[in-house]
FIKOLZA-1660 file (N, C-alpha, C; in steps of 0.1 Angstrom, whole numbers, plus 5000, padded with zeros to 4 digits):
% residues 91
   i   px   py   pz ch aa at
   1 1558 0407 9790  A  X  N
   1 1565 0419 9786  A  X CA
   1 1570 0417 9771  A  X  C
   2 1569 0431 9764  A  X  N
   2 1572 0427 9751  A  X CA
   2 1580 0443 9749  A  X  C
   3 1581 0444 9735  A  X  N
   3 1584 0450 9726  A  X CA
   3 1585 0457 9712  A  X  C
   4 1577 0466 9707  A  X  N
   4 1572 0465 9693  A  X CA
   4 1577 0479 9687  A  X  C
   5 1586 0477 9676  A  X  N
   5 1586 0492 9665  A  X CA
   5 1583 0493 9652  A  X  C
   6 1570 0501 9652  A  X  N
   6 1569 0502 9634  A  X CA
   6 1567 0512 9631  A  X  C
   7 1565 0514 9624  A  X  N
   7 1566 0529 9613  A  X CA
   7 1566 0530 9598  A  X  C
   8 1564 0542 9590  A  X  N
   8 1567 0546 9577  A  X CA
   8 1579 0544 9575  A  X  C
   9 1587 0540 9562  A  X  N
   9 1601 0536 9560  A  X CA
   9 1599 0548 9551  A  X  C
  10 1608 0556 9553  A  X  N
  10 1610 0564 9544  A  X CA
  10 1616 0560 9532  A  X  C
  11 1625 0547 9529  A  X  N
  11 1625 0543 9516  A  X CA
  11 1616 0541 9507  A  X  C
  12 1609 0531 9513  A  X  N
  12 1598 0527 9503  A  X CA
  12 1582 0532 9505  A  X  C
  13 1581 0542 9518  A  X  N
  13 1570 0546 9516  A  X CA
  13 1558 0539 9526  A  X  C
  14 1565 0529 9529  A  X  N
  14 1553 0517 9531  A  X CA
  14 1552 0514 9549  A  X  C
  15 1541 0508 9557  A  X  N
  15 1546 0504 9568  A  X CA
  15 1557 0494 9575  A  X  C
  16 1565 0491 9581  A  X  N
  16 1575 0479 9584  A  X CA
  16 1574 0479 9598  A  X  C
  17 1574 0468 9603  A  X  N
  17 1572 0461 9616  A  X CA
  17 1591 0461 9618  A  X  C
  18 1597 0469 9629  A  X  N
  18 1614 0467 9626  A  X CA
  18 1612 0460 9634  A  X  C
  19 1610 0455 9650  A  X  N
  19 1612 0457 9660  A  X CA
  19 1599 0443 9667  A  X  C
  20 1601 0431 9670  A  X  N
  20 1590 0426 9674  A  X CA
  20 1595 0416 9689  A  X  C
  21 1593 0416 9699  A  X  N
  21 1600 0409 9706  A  X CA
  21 1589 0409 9721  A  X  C
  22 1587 0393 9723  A  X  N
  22 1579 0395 9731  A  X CA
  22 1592 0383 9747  A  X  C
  23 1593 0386 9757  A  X  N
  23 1603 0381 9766  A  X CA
  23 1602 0368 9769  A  X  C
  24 1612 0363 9766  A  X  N
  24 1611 0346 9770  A  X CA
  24 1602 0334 9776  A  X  C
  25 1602 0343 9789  A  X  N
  25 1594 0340 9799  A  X CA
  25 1578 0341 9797  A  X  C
  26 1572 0348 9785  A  X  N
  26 1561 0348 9784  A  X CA
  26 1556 0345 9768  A  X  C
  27 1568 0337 9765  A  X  N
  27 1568 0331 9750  A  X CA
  27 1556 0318 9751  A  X  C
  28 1554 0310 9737  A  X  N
  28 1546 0300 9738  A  X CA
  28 1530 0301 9746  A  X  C
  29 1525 0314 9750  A  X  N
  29 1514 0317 9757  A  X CA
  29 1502 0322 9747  A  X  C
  30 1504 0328 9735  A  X  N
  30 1498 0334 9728  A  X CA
  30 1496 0352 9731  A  X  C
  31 1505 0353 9736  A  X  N
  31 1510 0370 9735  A  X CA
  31 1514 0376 9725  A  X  C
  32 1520 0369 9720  A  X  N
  32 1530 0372 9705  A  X CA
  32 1520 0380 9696  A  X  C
  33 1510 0364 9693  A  X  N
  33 1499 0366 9683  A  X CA
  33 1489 0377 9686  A  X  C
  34 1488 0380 9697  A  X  N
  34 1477 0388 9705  A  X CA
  34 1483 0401 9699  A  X  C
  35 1494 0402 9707  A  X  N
  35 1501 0416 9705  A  X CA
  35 1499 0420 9687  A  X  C
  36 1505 0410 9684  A  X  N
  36 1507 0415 9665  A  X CA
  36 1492 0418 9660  A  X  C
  37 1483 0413 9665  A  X  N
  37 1469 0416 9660  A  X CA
  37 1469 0431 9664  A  X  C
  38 1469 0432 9678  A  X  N
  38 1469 0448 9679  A  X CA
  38 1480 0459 9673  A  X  C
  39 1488 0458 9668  A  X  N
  39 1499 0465 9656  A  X CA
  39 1495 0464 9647  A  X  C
  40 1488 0451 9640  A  X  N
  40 1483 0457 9626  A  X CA
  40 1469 0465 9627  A  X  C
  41 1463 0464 9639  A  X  N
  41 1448 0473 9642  A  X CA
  41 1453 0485 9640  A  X  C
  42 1464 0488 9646  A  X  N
  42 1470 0500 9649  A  X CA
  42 1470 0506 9641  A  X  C
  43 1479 0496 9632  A  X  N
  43 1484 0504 9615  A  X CA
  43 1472 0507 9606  A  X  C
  44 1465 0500 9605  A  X  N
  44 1452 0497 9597  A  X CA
  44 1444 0510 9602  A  X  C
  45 1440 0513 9617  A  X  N
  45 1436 0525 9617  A  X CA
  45 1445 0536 9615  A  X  C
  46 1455 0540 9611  A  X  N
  46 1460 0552 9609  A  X CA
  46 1459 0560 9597  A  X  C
  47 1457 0571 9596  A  X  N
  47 1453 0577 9582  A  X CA
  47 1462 0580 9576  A  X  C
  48 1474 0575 9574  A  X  N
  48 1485 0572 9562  A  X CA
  48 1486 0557 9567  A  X  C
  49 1482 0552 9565  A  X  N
  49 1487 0540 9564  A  X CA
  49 1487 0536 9548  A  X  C
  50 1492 0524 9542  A  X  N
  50 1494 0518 9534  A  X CA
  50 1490 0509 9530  A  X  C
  51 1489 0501 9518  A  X  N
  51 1480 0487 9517  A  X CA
  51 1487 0474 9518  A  X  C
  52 1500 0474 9523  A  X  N
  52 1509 0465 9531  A  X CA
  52 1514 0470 9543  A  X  C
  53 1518 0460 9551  A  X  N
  53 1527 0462 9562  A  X CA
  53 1535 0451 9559  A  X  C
  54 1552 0453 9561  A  X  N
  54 1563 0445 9557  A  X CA
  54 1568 0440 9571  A  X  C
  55 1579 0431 9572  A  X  N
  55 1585 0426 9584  A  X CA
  55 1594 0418 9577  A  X  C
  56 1608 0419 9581  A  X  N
  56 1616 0404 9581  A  X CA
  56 1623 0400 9591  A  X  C
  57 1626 0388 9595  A  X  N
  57 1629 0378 9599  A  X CA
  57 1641 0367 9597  A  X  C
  58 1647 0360 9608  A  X  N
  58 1661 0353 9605  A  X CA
  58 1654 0344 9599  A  X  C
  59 1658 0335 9581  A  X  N
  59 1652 0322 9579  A  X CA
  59 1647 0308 9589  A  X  C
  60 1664 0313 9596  A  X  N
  60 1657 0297 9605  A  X CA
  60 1648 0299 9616  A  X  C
  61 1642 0312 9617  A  X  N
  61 1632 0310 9632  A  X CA
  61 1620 0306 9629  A  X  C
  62 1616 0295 9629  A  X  N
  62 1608 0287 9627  A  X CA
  62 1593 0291 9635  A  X  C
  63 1599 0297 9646  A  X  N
  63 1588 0303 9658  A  X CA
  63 1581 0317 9647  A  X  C
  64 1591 0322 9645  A  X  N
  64 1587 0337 9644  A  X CA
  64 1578 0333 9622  A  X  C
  65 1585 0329 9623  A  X  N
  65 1576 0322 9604  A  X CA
  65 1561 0319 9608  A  X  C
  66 1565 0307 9617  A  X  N
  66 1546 0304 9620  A  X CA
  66 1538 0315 9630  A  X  C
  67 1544 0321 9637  A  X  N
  67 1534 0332 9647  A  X CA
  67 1527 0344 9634  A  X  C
  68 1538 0346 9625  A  X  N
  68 1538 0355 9611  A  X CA
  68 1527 0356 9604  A  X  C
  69 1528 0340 9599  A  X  N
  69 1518 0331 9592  A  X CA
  69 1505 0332 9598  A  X  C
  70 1506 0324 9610  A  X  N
  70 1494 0326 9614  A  X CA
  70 1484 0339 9616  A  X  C
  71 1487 0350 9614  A  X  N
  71 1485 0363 9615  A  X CA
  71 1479 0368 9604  A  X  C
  72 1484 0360 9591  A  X  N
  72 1479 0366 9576  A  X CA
  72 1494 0370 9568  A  X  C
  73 1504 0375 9574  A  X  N
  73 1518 0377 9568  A  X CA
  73 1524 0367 9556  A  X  C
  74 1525 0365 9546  A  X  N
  74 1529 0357 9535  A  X CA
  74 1545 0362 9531  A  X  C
  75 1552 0350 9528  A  X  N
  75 1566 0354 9527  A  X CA
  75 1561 0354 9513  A  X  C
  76 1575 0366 9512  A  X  N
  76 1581 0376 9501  A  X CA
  76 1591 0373 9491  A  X  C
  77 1600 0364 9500  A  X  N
  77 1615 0363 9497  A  X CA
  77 1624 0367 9503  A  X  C
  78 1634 0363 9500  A  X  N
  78 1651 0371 9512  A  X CA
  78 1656 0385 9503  A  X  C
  79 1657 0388 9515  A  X  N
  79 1663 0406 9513  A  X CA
  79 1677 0407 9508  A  X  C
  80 1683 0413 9504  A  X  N
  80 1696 0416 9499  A  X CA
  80 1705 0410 9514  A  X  C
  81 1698 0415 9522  A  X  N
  81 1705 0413 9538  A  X CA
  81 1708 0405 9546  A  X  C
  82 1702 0391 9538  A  X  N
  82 1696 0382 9546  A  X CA
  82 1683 0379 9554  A  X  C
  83 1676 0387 9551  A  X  N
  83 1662 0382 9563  A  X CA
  83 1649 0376 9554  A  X  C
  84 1642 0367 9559  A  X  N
  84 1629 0364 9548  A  X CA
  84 1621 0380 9551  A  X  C
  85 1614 0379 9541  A  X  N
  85 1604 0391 9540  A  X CA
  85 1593 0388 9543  A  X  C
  86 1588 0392 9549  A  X  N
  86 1570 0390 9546  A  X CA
  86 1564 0401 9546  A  X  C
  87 1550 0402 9541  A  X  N
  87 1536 0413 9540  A  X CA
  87 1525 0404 9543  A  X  C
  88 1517 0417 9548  A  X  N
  88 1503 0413 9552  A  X CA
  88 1497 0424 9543  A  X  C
  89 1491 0424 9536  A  X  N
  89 1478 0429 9527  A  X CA
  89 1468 0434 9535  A  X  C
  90 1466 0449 9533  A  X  N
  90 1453 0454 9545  A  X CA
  90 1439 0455 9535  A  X  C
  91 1442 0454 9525  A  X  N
  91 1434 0455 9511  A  X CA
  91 1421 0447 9510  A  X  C
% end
């Protein structure tokens, strides 16, 4: 069981993953990665989409950096907010 929200940010115009959460209990399985492949399919087929999709993340989640990574997502930097940034390039 999971959970996923993304959308157009009306700030910047661009796709953002707000929302990524897949349940405890079915962590460490390769759901995570599975799931995120199909959200960027998602995005990728939509006819506004954008030539990034953004996401950020607590620095220390060391889980959520490498599932990220592994996906193609490249850190950004930290947000005004605190969170790392990352993008994935659909380009």
């Amino acid at each position: 069981m999971g959970f996923a929200m993304y959308g157009i940010d009306l700030d910047d115009g661009n796709y953002w993953i707000y929302r990524f959460m897949i349940d405890e209990q079915y962590q460490g399985r390769g759901h995570g990665k599975s799931a995120m492949k199909l959200i960027i399919q998602d995005i990728e087929s939509q006819e506004d989409r954008t030539d990034v999709i953004w996401l950020g993340y607590q620095p220390d989640n060391e889980q959520a950096r490498k599932l990220y990574a592994s996906v193609g997502f490249k850190e950004a930097g930290m947000a005004p907010w605190g969170e790392m940034l990352a993008k994935y390039s659909l380009k």
